[in-house]
N, C-alpha and C positions, 0 to 999 in steps of 0.2 A: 204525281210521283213524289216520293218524299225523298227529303235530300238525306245522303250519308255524308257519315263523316269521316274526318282523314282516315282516321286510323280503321275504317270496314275498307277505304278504296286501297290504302295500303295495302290488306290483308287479301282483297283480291286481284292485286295487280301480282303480289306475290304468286298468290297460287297458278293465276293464268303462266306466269314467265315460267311458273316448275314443270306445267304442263306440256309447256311448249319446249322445252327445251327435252322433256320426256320423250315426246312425237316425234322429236328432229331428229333423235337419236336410236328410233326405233323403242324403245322400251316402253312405253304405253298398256302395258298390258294390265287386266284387271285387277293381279298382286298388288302390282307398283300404283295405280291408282287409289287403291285402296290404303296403302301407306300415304299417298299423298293426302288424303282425307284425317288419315289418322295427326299428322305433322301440322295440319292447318289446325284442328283442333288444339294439340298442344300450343300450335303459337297463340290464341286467342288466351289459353287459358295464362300462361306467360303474361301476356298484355295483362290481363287483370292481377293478377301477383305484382307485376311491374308497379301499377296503380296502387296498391294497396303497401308497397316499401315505401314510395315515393313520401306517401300520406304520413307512415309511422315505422318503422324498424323492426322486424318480428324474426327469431332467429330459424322460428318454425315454417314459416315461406322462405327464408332464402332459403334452406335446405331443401322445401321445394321446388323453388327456383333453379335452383342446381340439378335437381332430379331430372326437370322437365328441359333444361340445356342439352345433358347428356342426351335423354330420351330421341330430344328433334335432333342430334348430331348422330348416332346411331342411325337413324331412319336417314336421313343425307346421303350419309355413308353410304349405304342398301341402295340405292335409287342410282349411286355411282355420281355424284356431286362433293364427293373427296380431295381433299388435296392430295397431289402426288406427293408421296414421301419419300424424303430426303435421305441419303446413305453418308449424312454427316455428322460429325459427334456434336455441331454447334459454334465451335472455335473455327470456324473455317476450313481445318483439315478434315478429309472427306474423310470414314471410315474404310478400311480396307480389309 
């Protein structure tokens, strides 16, 4: 059996917790699995973007990089792993 490396055990400890946190909450269903699939993709491809700033500066990947943030926070969102939003301007006073 050949060994992995951090960053594959990362990427499927990731998927199992989204999974399971899917199952726990009923939504499992083959839609959302399939975003799940889509989101790990993105993150992989992220990881290699990641590598490839780190390496040299390219304004044409971070725009990617930006692309594929949104893309996975989008799909988050859909899946119902959103933060609750706030009914506050920021400054403390709530909006009314």
């Amino acid at each position: 059996m050949a060994n992995i490396t951090k960053t594959e055990r990362k990427k499927r400890e990731t998927k199992k917790s989204i999974l399971s946190v899917l199952e726990e909450n009923g939504k499992d269903t083959k839609p959302n699995l399939y975003m799940v699939d889509q989101y790990m993709k993105l993150y992989g491809d992220l990881e290699l973007i990641n590598v490839k700033l780190a390496e040299k500066f390219s304004v044409t990947l971070s725009q990617e990089r930006r692309q594929i943030l949104k893309s996975m926070i989008n799909i988050s969102e859909h899946l119902g792993f959103a933060p609750e939003k706030r009914n506050d301007t920021g400054n403390g006073v709530p909006e009314l």
